[in-house]
Biopython code that builds the backbone (N, CA, C, O; Angstrom):
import numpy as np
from Bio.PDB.StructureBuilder import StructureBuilder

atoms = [
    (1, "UNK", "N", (0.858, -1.163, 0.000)),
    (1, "UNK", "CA", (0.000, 0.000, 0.000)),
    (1, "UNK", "C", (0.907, 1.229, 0.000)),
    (1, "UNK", "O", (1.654, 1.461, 0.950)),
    (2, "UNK", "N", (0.810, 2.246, -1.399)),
    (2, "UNK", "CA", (1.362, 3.692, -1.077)),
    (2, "UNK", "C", (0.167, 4.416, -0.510)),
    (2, "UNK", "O", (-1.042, 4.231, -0.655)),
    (3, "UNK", "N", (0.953, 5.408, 0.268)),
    (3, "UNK", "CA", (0.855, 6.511, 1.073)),
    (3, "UNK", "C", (1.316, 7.912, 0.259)),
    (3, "UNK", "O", (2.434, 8.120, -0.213)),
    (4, "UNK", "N", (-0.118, 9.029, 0.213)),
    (4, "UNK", "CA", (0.247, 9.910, -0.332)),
    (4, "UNK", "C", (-0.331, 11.206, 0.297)),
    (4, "UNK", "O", (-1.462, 11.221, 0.783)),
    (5, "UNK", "N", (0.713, 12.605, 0.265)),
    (5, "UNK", "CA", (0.943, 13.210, 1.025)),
    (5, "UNK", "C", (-0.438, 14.178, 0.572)),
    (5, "UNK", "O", (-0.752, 14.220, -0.618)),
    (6, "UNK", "N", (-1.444, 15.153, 1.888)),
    (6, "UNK", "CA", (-2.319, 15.813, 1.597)),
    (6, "UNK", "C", (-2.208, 16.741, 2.605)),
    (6, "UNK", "O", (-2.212, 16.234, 3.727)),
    (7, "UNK", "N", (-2.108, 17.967, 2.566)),
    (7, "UNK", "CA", (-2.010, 18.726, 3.377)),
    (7, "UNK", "C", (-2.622, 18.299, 4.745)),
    (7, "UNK", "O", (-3.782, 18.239, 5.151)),
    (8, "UNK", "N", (-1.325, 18.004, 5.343)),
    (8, "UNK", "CA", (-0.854, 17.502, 6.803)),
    (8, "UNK", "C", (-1.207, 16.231, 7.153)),
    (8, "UNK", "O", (-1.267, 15.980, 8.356)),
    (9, "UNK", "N", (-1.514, 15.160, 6.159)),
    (9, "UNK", "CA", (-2.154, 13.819, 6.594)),
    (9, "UNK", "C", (-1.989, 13.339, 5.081)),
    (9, "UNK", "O", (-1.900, 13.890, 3.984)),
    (10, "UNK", "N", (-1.993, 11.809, 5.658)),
    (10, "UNK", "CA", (-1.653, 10.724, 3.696)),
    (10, "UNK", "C", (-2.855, 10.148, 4.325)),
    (10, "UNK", "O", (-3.285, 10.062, 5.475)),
    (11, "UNK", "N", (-3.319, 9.711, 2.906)),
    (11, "UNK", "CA", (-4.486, 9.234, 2.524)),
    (11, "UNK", "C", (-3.788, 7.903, 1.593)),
    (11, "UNK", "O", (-2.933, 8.042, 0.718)),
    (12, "UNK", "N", (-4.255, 6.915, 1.934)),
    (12, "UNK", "CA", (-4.027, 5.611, 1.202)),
    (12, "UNK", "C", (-4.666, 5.324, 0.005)),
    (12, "UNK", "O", (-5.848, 5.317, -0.342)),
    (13, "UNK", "N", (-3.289, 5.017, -0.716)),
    (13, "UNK", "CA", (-3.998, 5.237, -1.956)),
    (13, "UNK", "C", (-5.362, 4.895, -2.836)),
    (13, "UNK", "O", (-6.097, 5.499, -3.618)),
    (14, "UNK", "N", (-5.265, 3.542, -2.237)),
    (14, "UNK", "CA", (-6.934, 2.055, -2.166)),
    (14, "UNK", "C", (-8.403, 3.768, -1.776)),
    (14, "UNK", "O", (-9.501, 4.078, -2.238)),
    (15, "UNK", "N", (-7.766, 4.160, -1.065)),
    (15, "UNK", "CA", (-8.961, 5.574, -0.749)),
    (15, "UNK", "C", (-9.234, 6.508, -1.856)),
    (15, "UNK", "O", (-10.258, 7.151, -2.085)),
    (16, "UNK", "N", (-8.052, 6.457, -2.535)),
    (16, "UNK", "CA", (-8.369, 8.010, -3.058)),
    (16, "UNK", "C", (-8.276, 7.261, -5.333)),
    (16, "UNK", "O", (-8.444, 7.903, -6.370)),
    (17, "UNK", "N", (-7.984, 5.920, -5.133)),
    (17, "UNK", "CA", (-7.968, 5.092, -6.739)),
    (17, "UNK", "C", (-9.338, 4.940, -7.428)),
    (17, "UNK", "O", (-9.501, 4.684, -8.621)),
    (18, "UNK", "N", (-10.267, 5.129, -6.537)),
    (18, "UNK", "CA", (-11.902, 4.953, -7.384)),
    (18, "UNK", "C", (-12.627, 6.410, -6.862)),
    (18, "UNK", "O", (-12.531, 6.988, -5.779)),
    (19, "UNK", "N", (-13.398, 6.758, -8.099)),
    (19, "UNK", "CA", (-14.116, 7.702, -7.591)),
    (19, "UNK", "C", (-13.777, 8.893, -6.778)),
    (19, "UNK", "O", (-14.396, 9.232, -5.769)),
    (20, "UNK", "N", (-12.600, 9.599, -7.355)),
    (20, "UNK", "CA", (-12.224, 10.878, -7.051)),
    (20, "UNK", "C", (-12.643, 11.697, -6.345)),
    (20, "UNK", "O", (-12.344, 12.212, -5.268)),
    (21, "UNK", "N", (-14.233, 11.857, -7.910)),
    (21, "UNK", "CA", (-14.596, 13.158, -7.315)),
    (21, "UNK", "C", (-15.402, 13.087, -6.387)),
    (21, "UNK", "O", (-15.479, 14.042, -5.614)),
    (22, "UNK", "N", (-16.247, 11.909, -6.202)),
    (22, "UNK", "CA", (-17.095, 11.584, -5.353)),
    (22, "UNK", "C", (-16.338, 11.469, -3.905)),
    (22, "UNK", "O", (-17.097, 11.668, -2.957)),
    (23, "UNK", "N", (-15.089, 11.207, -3.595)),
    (23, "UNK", "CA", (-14.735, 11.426, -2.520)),
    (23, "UNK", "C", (-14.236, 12.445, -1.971)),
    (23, "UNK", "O", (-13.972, 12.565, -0.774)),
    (24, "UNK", "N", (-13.995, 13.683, -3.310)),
    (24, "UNK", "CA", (-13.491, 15.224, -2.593)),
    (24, "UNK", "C", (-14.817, 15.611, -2.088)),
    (24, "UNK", "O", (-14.820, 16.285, -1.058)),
    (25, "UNK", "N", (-16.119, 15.262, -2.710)),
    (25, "UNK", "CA", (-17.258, 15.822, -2.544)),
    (25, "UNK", "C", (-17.785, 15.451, -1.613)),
    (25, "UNK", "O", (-18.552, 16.274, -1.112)),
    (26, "UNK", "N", (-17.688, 14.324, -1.033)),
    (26, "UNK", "CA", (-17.795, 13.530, 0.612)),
    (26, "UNK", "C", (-16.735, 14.066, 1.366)),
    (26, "UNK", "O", (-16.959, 14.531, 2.483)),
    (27, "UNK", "N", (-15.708, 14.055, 0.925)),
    (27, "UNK", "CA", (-14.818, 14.509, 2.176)),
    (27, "UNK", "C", (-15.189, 15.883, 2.669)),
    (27, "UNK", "O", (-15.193, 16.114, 3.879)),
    (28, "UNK", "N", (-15.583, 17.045, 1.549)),
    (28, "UNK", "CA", (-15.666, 18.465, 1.682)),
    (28, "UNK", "C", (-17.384, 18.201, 2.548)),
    (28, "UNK", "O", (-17.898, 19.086, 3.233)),
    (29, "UNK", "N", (-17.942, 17.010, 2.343)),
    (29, "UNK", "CA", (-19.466, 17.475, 3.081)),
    (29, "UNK", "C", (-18.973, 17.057, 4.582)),
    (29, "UNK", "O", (-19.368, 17.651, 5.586)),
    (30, "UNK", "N", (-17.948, 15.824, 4.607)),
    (30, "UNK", "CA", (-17.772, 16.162, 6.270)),
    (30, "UNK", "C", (-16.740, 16.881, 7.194)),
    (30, "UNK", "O", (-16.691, 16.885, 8.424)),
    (31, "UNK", "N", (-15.936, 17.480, 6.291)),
    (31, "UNK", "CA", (-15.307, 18.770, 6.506)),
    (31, "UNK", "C", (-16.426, 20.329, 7.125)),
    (31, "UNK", "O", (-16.235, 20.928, 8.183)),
    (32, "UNK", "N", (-17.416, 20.615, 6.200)),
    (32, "UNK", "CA", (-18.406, 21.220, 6.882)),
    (32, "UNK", "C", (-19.259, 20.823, 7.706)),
    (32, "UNK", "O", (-19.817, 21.590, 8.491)),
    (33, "UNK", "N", (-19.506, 19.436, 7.640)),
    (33, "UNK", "CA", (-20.690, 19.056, 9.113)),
    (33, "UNK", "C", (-19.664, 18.946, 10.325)),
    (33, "UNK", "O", (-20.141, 18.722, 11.437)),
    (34, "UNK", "N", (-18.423, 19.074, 10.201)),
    (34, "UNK", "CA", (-17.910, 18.763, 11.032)),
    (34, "UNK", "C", (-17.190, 20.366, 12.050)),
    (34, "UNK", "O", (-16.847, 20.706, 13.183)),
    (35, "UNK", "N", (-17.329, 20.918, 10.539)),
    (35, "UNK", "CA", (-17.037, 22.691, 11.413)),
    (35, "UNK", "C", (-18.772, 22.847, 11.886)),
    (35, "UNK", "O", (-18.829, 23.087, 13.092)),
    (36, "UNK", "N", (-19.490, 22.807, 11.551)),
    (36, "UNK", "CA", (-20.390, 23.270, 11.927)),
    (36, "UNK", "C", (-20.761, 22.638, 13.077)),
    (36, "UNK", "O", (-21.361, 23.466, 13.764)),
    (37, "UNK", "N", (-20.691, 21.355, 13.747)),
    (37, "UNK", "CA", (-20.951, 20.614, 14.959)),
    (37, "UNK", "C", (-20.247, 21.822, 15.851)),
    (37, "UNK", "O", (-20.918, 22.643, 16.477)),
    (38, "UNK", "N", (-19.047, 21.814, 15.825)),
    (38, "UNK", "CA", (-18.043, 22.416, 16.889)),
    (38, "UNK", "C", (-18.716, 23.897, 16.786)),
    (38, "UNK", "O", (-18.433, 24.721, 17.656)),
    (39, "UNK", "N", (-19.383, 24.154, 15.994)),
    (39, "UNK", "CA", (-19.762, 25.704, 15.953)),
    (39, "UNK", "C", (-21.158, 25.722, 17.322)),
    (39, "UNK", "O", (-21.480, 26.647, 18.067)),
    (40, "UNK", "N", (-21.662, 24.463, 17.227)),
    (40, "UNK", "CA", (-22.868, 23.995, 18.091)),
    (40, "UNK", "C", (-22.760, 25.172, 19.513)),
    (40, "UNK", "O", (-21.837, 25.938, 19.784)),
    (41, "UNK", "N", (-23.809, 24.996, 20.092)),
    (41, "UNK", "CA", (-23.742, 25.275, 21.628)),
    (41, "UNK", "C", (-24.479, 24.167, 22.462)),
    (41, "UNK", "O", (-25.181, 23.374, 21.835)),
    (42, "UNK", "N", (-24.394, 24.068, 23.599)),
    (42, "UNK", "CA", (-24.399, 22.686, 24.505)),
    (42, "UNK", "C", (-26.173, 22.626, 24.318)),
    (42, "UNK", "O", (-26.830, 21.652, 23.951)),
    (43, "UNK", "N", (-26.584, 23.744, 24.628)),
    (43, "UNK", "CA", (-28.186, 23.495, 24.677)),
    (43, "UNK", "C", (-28.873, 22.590, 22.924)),
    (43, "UNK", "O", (-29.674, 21.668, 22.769)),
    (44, "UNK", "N", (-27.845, 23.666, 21.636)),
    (44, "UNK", "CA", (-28.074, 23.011, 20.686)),
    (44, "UNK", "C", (-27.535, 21.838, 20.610)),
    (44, "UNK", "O", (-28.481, 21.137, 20.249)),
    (45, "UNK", "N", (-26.515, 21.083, 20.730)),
    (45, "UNK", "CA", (-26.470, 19.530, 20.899)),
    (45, "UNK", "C", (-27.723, 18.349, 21.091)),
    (45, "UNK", "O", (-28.061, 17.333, 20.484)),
    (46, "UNK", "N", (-28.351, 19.344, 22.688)),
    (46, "UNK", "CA", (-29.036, 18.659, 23.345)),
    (46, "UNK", "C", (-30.095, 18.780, 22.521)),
    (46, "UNK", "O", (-30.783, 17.760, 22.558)),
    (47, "UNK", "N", (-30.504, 19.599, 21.798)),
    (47, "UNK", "CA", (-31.909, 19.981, 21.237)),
    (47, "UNK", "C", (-31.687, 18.590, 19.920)),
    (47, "UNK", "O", (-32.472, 17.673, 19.680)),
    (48, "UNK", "N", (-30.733, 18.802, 19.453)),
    (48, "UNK", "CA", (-31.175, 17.279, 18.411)),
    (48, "UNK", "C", (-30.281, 15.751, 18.724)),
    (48, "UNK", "O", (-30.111, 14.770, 17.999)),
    (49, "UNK", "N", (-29.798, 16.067, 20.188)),
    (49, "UNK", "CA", (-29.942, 14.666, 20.703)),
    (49, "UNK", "C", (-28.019, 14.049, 20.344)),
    (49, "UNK", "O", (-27.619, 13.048, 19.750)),
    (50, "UNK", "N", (-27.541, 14.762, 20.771)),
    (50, "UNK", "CA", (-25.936, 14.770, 20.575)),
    (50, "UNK", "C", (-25.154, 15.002, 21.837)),
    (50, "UNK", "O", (-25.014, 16.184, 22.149)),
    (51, "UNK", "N", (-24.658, 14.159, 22.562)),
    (51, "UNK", "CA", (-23.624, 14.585, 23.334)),
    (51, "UNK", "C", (-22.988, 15.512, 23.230)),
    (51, "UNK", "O", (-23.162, 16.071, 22.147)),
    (52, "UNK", "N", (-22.164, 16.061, 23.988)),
    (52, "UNK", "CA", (-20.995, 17.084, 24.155)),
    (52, "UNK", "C", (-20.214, 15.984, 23.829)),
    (52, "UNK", "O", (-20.457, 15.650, 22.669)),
    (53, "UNK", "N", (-19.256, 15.174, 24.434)),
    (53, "UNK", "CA", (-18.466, 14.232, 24.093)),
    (53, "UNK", "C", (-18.481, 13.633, 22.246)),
    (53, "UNK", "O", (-17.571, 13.699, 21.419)),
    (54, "UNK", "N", (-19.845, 13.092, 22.108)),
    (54, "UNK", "CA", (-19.889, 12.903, 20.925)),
    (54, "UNK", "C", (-19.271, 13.699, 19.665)),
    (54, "UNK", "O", (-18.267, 13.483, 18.986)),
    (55, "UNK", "N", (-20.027, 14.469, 19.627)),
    (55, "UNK", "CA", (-20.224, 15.961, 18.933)),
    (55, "UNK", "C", (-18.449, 16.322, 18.937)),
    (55, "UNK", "O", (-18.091, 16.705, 17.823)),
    (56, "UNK", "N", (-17.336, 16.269, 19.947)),
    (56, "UNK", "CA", (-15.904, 16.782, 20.008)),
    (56, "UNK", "C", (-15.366, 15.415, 19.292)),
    (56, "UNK", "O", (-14.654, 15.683, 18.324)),
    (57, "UNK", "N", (-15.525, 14.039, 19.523)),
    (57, "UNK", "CA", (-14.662, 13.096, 19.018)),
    (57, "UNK", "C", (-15.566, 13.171, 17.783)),
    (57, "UNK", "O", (-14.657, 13.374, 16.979)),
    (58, "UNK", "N", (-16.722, 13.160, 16.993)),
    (58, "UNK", "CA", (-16.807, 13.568, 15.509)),
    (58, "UNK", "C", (-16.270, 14.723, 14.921)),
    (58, "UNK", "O", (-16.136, 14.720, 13.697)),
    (59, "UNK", "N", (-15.985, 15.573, 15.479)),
    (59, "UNK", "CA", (-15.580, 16.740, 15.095)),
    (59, "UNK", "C", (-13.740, 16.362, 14.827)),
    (59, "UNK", "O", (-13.035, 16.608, 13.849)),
    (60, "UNK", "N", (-13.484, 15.844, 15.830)),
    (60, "UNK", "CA", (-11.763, 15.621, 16.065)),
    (60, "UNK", "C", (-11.456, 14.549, 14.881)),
    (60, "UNK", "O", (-10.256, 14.327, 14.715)),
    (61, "UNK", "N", (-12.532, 13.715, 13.867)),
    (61, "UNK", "CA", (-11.852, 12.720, 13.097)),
    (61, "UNK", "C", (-11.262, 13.897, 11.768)),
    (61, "UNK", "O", (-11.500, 15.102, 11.685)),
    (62, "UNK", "N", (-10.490, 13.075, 10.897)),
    (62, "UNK", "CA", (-9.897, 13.319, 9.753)),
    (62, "UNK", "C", (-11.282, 13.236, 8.848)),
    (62, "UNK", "O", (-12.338, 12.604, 8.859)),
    (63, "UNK", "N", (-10.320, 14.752, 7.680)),
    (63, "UNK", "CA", (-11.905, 14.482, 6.511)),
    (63, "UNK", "C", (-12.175, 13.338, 5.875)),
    (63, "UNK", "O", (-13.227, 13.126, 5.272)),
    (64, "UNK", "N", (-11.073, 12.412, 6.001)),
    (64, "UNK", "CA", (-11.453, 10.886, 4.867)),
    (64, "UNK", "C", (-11.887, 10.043, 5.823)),
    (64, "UNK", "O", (-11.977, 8.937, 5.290)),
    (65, "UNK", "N", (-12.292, 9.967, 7.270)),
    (65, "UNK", "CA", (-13.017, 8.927, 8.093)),
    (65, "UNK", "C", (-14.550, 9.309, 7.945)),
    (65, "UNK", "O", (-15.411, 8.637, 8.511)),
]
sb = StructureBuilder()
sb.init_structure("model")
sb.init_model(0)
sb.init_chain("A")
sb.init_seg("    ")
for serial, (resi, resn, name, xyz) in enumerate(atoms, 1):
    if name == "N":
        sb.init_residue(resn, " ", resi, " ")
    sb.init_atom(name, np.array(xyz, "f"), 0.0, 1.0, " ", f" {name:<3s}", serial, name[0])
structure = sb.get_structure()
């Protein structure tokens, strides 16, 4: 398996060999759900049923998980 370099993190290659664009376009949708969680406030969490805990370790993964 190569390993290839993406601003500050490699992405394996088996990840990024099918379906390109479909994965910049997934990666970029959880790149924004994922700024926008952390943008949350505790009451909004609670209002659609999200931990605090949760909500920081989704926020903390990489855009290709």
């Amino acid at each position: 398996m190569t390993f290839v370099s993406a601003t500050q993190a490699t992405i394996p290659s088996y990840q990024r060999s099918t379906g390109t664009k479909f994965n910049a376009l997934n990666w970029m949708r959880k790149l924004q759900t994922r700024k926008s969680l952390r943008g949350l406030t505790l009451q909004q969490l609670n209002d659609i049923g999200i931990s605090e805990k949760a909500a920081n370790a989704e926020a903390a993964k990489a855009f290709w998980q």
